[in-house]
BAFI-3210 file (N, C-alpha, C; in Angstrom, 3 decimals, decimal comma, padded with zeros to 6 digits):
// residues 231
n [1|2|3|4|5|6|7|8|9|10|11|12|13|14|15|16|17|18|19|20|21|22|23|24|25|26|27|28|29|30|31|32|33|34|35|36|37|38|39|40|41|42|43|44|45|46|47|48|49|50|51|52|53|54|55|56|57|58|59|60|61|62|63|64|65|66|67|68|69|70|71|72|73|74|75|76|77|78|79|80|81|82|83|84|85|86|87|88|89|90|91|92|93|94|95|96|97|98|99|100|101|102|103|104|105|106|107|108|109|110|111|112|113|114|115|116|117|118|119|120|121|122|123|124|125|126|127|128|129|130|131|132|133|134|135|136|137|138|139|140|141|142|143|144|145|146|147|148|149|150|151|152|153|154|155|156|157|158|159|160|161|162|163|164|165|166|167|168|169|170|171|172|173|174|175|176|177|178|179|180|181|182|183|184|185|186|187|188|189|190|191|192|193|194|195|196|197|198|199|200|201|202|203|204|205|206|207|208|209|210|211|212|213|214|215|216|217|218|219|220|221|222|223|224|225|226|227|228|229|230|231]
n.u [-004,840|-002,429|001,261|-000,088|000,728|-000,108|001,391|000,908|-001,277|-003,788|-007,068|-010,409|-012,350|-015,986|-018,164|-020,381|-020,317|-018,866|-017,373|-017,085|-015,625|-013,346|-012,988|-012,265|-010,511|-008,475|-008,250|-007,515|-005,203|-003,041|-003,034|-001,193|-002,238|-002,684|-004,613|-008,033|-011,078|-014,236|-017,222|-019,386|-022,021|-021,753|-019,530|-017,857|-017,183|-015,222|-013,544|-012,840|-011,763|-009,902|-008,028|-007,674|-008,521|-006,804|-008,781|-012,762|-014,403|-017,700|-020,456|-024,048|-025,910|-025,666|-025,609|-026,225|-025,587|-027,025|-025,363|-025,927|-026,569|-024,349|-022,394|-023,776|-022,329|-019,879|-019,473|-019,682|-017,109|-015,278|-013,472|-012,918|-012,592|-014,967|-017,044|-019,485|-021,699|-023,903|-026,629|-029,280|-030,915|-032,500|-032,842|-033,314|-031,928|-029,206|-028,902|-028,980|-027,290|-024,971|-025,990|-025,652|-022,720|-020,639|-018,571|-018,911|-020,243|-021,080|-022,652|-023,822|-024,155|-020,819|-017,236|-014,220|-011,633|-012,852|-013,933|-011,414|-009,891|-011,892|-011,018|-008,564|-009,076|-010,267|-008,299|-006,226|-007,171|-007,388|-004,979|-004,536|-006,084|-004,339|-002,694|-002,041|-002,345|-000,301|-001,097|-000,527|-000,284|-000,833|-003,117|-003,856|-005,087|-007,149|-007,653|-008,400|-009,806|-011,521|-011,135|-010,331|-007,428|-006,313|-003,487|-002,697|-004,906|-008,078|-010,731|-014,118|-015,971|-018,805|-019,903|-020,001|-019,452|-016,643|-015,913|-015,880|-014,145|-011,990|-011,757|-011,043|-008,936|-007,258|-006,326|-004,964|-005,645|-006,885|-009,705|-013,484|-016,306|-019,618|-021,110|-019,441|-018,030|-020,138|-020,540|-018,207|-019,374|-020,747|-023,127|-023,551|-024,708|-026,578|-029,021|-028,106|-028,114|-026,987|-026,886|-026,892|-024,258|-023,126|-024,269|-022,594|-019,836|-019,922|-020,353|-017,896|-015,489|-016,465|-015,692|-012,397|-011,988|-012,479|-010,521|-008,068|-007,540|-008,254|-007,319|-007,941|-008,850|-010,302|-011,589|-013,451|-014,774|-015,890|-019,195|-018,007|-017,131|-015,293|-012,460|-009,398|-006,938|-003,800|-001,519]
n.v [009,340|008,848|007,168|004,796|001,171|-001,315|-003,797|-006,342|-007,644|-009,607|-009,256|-010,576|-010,929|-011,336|-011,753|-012,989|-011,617|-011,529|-009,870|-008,034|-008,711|-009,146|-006,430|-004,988|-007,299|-006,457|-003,434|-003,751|-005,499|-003,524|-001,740|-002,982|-004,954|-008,582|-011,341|-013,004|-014,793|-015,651|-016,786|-017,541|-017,967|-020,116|-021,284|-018,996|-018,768|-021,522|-020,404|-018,471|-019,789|-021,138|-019,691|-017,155|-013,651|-010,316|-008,207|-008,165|-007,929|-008,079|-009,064|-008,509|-009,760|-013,186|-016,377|-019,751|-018,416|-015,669|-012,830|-011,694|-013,451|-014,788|-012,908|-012,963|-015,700|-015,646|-013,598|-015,345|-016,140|-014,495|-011,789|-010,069|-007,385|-006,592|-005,146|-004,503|-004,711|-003,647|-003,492|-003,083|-000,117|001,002|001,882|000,287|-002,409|-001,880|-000,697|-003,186|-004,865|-003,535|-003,834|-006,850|-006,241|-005,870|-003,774|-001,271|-000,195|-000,147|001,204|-000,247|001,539|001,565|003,022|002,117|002,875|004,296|001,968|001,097|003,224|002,873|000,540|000,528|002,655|000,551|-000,670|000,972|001,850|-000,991|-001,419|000,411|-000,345|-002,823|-002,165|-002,789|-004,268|-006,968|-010,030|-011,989|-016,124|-015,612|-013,707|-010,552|-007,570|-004,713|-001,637|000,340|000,398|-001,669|-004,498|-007,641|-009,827|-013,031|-014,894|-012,943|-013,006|-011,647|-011,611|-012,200|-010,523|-009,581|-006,857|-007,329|-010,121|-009,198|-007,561|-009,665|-011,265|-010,089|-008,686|-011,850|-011,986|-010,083|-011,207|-013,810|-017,220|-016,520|-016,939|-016,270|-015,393|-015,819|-013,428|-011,950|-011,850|-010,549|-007,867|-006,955|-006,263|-003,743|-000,822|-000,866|-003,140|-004,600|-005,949|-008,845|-011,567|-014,217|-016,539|-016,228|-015,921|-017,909|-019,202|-016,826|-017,431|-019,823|-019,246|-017,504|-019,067|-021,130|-019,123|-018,586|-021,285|-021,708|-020,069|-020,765|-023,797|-026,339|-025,269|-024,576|-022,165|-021,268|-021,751|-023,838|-023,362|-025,791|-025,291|-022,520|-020,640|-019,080|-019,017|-017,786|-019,673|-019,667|-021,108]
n.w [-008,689|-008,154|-007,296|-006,458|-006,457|-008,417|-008,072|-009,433|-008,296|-008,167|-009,884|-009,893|-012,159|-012,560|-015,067|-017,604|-019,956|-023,251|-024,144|-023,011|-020,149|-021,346|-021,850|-019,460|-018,326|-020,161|-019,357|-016,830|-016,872|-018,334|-016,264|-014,707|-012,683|-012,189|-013,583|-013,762|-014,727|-013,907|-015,892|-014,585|-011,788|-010,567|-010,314|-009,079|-005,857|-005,427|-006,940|-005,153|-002,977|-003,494|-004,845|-003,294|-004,514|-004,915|-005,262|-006,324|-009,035|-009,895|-011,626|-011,484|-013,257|-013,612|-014,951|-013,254|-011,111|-009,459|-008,957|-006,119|-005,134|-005,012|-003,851|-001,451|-000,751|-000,918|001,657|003,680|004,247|003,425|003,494|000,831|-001,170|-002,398|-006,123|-006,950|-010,381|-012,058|-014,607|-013,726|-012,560|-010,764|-007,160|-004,823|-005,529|-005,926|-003,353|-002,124|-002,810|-001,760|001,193|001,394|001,637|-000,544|-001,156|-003,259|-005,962|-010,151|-012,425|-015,437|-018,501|-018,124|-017,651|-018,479|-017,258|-015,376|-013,434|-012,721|-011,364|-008,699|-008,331|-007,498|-005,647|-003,545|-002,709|-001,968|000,114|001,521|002,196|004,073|005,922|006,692|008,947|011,807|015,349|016,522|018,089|018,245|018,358|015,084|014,836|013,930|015,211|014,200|015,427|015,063|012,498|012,930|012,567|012,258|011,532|010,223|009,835|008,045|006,480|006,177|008,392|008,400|009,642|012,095|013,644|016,709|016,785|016,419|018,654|020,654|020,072|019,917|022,757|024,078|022,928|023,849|026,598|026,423|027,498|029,955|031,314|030,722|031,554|030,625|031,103|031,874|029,707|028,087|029,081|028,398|026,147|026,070|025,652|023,353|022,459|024,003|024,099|023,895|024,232|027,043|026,717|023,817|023,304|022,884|020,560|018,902|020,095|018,967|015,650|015,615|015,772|013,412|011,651|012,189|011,760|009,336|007,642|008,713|008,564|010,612|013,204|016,491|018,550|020,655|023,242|025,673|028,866|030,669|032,352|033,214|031,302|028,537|026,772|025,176|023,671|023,211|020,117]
ca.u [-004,511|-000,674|001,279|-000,430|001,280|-001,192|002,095|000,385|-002,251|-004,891|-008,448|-010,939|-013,320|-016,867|-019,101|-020,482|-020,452|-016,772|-016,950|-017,384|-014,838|-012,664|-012,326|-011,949|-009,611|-007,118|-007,564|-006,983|-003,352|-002,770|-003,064|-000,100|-003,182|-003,298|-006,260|-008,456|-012,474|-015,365|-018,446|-020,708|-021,645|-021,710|-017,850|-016,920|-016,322|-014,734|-012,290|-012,067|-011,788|-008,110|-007,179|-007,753|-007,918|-007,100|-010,633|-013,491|-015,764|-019,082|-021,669|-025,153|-026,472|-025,195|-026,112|-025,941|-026,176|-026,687|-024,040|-026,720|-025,917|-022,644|-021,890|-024,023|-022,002|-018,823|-019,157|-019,286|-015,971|-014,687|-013,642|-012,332|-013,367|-016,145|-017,438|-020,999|-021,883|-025,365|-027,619|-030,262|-030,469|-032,933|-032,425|-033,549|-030,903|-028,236|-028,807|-029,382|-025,447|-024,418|-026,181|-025,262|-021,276|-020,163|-017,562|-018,950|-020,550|-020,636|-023,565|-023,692|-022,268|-019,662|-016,027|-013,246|-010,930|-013,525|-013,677|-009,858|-009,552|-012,675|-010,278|-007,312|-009,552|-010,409|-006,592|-005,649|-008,037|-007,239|-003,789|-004,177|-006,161|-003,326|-001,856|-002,890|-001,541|000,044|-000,856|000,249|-000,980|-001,534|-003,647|-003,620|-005,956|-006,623|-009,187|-009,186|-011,056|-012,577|-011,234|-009,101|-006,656|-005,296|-002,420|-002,877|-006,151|-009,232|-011,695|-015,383|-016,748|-020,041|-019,605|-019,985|-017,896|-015,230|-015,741|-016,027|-012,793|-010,553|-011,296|-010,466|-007,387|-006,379|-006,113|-004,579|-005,745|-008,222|-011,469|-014,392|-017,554|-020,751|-021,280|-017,753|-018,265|-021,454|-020,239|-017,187|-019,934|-021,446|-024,453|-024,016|-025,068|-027,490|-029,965|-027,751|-028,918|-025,819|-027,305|-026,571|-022,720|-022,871|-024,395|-021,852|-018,740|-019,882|-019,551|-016,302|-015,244|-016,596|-014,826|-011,224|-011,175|-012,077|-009,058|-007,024|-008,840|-007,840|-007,276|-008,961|-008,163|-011,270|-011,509|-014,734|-014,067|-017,286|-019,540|-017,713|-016,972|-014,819|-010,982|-008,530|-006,060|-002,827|-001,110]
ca.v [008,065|008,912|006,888|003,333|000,928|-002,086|-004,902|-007,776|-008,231|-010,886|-009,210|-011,278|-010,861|-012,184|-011,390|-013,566|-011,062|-011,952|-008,633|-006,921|-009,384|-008,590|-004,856|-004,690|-007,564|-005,758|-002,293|-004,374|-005,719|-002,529|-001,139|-003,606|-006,212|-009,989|-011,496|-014,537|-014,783|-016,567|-016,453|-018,770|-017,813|-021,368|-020,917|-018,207|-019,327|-022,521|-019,732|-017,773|-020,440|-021,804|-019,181|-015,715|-013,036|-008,849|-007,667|-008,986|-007,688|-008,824|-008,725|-008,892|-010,882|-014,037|-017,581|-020,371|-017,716|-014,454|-011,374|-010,998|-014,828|-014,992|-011,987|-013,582|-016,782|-014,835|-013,071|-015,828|-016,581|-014,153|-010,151|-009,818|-006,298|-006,683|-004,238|-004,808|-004,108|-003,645|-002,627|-001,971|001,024|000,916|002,089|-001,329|-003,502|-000,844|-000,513|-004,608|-005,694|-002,815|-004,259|-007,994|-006,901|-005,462|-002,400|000,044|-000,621|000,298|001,120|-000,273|000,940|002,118|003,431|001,181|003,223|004,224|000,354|001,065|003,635|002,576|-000,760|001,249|003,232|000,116|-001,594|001,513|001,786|-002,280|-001,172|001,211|-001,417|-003,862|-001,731|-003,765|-005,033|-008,603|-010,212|-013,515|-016,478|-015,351|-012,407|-009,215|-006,487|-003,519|-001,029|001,801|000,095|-002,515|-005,827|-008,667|-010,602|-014,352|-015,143|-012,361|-013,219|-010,970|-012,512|-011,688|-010,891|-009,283|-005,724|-008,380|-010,291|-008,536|-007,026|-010,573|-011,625|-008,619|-009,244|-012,767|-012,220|-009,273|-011,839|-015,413|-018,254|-015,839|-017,160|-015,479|-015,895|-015,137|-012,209|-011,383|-011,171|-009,147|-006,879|-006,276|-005,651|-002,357|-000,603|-001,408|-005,139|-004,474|-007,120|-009,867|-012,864|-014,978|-017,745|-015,743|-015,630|-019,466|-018,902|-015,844|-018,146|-020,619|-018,572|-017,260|-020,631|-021,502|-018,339|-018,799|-022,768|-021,596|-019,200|-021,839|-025,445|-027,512|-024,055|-024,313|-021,536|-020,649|-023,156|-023,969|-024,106|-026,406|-024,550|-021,058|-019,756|-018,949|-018,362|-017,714|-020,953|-019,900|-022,291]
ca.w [-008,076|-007,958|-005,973|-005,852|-007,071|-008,366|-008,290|-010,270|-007,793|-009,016|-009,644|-010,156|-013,071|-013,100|-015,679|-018,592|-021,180|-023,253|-024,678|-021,345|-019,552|-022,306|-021,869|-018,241|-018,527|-020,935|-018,814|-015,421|-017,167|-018,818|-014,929|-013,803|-012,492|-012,762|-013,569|-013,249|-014,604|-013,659|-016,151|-014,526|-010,805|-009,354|-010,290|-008,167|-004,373|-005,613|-007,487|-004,207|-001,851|-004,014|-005,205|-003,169|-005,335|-004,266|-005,274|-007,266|-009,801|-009,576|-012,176|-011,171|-013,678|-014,094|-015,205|-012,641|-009,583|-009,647|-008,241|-005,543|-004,420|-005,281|-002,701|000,238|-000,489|-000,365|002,768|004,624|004,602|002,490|003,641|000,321|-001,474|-004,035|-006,772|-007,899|-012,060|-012,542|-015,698|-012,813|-012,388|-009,271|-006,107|-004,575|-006,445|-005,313|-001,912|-001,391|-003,017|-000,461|002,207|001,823|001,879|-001,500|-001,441|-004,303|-007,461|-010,988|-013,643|-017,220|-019,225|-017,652|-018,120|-017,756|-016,321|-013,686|-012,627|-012,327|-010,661|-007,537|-007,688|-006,696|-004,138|-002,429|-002,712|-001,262|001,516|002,410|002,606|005,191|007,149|006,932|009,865|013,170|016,816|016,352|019,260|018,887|017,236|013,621|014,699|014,136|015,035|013,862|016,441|014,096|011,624|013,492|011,737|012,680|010,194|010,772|008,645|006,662|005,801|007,070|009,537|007,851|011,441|011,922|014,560|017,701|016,860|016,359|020,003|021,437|019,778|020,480|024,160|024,241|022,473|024,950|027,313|026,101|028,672|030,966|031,518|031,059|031,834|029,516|032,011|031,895|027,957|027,717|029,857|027,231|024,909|026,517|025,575|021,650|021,798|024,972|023,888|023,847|026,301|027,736|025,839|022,647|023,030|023,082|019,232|018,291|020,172|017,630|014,682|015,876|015,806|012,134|011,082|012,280|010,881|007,593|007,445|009,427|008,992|012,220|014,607|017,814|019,782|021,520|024,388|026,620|030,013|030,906|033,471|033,292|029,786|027,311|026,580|024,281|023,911|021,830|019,455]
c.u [-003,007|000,057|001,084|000,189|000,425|000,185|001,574|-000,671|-003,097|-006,511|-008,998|-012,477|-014,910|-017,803|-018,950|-020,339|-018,858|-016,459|-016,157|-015,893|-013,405|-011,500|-011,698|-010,817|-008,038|-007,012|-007,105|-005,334|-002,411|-002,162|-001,981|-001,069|-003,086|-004,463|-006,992|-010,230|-013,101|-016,559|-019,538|-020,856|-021,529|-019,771|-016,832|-016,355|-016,019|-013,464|-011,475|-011,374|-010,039|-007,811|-007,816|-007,440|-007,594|-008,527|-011,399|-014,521|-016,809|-020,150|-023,102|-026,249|-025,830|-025,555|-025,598|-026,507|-026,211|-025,655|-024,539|-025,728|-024,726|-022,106|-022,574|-022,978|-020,840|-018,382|-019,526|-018,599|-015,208|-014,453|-012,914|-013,411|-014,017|-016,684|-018,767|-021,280|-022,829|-026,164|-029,132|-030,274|-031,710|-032,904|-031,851|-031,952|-029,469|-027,873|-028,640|-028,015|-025,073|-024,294|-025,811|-023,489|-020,726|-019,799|-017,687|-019,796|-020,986|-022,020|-023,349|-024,463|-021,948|-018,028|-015,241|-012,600|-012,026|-013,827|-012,066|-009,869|-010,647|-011,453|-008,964|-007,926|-009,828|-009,209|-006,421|-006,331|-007,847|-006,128|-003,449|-004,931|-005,460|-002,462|-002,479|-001,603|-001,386|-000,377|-000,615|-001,243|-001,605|-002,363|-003,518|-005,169|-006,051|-007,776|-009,614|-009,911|-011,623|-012,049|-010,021|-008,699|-006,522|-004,808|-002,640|-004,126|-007,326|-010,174|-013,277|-016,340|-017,564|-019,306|-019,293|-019,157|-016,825|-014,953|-015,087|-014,160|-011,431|-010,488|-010,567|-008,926|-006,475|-005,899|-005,824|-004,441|-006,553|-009,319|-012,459|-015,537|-018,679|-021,282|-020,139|-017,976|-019,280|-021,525|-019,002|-018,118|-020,498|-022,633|-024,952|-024,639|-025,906|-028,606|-029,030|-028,075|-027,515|-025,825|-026,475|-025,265|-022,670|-022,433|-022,778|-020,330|-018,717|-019,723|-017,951|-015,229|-014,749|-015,566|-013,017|-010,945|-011,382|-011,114|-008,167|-007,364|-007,361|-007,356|-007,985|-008,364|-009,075|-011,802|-012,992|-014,403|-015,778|-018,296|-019,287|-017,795|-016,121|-013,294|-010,241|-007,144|-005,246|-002,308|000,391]
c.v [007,788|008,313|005,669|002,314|-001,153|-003,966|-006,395|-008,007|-008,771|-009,793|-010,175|-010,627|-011,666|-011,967|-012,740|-012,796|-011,219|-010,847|-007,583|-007,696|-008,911|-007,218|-004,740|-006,306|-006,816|-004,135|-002,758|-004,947|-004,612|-001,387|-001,654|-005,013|-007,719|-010,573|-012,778|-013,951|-015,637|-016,206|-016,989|-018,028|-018,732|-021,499|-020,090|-018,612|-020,442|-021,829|-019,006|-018,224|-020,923|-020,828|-017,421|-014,555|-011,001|-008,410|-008,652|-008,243|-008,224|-008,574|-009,415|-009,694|-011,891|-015,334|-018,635|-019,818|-016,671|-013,677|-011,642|-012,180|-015,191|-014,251|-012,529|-014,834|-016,527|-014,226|-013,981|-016,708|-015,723|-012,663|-009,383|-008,694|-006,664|-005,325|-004,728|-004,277|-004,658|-002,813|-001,987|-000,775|001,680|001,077|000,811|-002,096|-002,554|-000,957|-002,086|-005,304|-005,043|-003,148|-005,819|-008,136|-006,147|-004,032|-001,709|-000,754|000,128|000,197|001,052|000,863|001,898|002,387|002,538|001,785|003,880|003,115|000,615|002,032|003,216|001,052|-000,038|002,142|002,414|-000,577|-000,554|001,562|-000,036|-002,197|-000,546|000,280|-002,638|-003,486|-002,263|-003,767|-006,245|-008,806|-011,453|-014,615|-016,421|-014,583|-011,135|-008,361|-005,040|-002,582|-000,349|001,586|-001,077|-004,096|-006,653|-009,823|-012,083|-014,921|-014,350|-012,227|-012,454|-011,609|-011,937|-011,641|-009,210|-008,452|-006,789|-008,977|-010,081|-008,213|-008,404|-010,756|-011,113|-009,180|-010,247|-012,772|-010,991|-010,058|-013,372|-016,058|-017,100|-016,485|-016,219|-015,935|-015,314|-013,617|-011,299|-010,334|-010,438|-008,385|-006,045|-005,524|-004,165|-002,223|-000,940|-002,474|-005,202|-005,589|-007,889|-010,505|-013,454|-015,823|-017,305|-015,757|-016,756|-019,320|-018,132|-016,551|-018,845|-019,968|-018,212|-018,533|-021,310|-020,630|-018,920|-019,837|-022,199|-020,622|-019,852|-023,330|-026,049|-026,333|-024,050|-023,605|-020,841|-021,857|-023,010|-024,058|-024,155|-025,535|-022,744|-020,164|-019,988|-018,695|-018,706|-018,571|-020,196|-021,286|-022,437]
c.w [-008,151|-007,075|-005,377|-007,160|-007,327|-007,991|-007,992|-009,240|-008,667|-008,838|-010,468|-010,890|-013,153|-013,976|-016,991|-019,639|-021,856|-023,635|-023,768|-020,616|-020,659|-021,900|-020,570|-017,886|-019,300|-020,095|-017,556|-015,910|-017,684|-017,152|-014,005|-012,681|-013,008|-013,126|-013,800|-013,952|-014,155|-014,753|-016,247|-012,632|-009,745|-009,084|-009,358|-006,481|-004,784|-005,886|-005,912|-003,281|-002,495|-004,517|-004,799|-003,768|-003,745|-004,093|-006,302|-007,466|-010,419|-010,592|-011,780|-011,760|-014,299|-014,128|-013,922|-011,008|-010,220|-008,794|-006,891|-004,479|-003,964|-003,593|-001,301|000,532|-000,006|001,093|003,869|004,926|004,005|003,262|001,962|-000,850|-003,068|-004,445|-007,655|-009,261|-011,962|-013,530|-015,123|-012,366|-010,889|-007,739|-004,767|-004,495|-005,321|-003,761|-001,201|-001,684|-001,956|000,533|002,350|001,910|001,007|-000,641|-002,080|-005,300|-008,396|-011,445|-015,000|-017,616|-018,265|-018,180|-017,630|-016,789|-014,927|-012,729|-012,011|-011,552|-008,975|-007,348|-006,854|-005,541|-003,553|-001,628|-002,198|000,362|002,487|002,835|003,615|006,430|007,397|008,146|011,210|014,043|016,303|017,768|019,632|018,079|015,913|013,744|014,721|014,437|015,035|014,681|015,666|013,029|011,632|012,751|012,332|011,631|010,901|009,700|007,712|005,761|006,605|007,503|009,164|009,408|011,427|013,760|016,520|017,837|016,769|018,161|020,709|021,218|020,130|022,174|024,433|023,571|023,099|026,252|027,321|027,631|030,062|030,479|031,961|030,831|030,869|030,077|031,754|030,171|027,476|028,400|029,144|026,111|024,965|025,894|024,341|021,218|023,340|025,096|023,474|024,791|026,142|026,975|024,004|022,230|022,945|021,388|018,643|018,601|018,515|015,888|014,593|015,184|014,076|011,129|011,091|011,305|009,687|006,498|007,655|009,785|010,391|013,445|015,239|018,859|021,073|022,127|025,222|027,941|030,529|032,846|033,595|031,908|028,877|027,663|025,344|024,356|022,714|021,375|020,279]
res [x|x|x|x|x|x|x|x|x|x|x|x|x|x|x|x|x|x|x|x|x|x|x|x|x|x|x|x|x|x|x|x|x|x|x|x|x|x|x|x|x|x|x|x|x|x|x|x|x|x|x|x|x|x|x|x|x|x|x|x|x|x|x|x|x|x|x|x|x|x|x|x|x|x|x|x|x|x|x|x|x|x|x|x|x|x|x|x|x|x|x|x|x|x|x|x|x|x|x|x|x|x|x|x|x|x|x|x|x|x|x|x|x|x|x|x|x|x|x|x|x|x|x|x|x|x|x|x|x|x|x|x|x|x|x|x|x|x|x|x|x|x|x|x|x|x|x|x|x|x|x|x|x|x|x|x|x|x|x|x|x|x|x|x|x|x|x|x|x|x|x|x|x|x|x|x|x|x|x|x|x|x|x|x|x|x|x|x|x|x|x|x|x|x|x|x|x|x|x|x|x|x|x|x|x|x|x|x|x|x|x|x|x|x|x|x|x|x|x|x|x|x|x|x|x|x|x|x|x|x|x]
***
């Protein structure tokens, strides 16, 4: 892992155990890491929401919420890279943090420095998707790995939307029609009804403000469709 250079980024610690929080605290500062815990999980998106960390390590059992929770609550608003720690050792358990969002995860016990080094494989891997098109208004996007930033901040957008969005922002102030736009989508999103982009606009929507509260850049034009309004 030669080469990366961790400068003070904030990870974010959650586990109740103080022992456990402990260790992987002192090898995360030892690593050039800042660091922040949570060991309650009603605590954590209150932590993420003021104070965005780099990554966040997630333990799966925790008082208040569990990991499981925590990470659905997270990803929807959050693209920020999580690491699941679980004493399950279950296939199940495994495969279901994966699937609601999480970035990797760890089995108790585990090695510290192997938490450290998967943190530096995902800090490096977000780094190379920090490379995007600006295209105006606080967005960037990036094609080659599918994600779009605003202010720096990653846009938690579900394969669809991402498509929808890219279009409209290839074209600031074009109108397009729900036809127009599921016709951008091609054969991948084939079962979408017209009706459905109304829904997926509206997400869009929810997303941006909560990266940028009071941003309305996705305009209605009553009768026809959709467009992309810069600031």
């Amino acid at each position: 892992m030669t080469g990366f250079n961790a400068g003070g980024r904030r990870i974010l610690v959650v586990e109740d155990d103080d022992k456990i929080a402990a260790i992987l605290i002192d090898f995360l500062r030892a690593a050039g890491y800042s660091t922040a815990r949570c060991a309650d999980g009603l605590a954590v998106a209150p932590e993420v929401r003021a104070y965005p960390p780099a990554a966040i390590i997630l333990d799966l059992m925790l008082p208040g919420r569990d990991g499981i929770e925590v990470c659905k609550e997270l990803r929807a608003f959050s693209a920020v890279p999580i690491i699941m720690v679980t004493a399950r050792v279950d296939e199940i358990d495994r495969l279901l943090g994966l699937e609601l969002g999480a970035d990797d995860y760890v089995c108790k016990p585990f090695s510290p420095r192997e938490v450290i080094a998967r943190i530096k494989a995902l800090l490096r891997r977000e780094d190379g998707h920090r490379i995007g098109r600006e295209v105006g208004g606080g967005f960037v996007v990036d094609e080659a790995a599918r994600r779009i930033r605003l202010r720096e901040r990653e846009l938690p957008l579900t394969p669809l939307e991402f498509q929808l969005l890219r279009v409209l922002l290839a074209a600031p102030e074009r109108v397009y029609s729900r036809d127009q736009l599921l016709d951008s989508l091609h054969e991948d999103f084939r079962d979408v009804s017209d009706r459905a982009v109304d829904s997926h606009i509206k997400n869009l929507r929810r997303k941006i403000e909560a990266v940028a509260p009071g941003l309305q850049c996705i305009g209605t034009v009553y009768g026809v469709g959709y467009r992309y309004e810069p600031e």
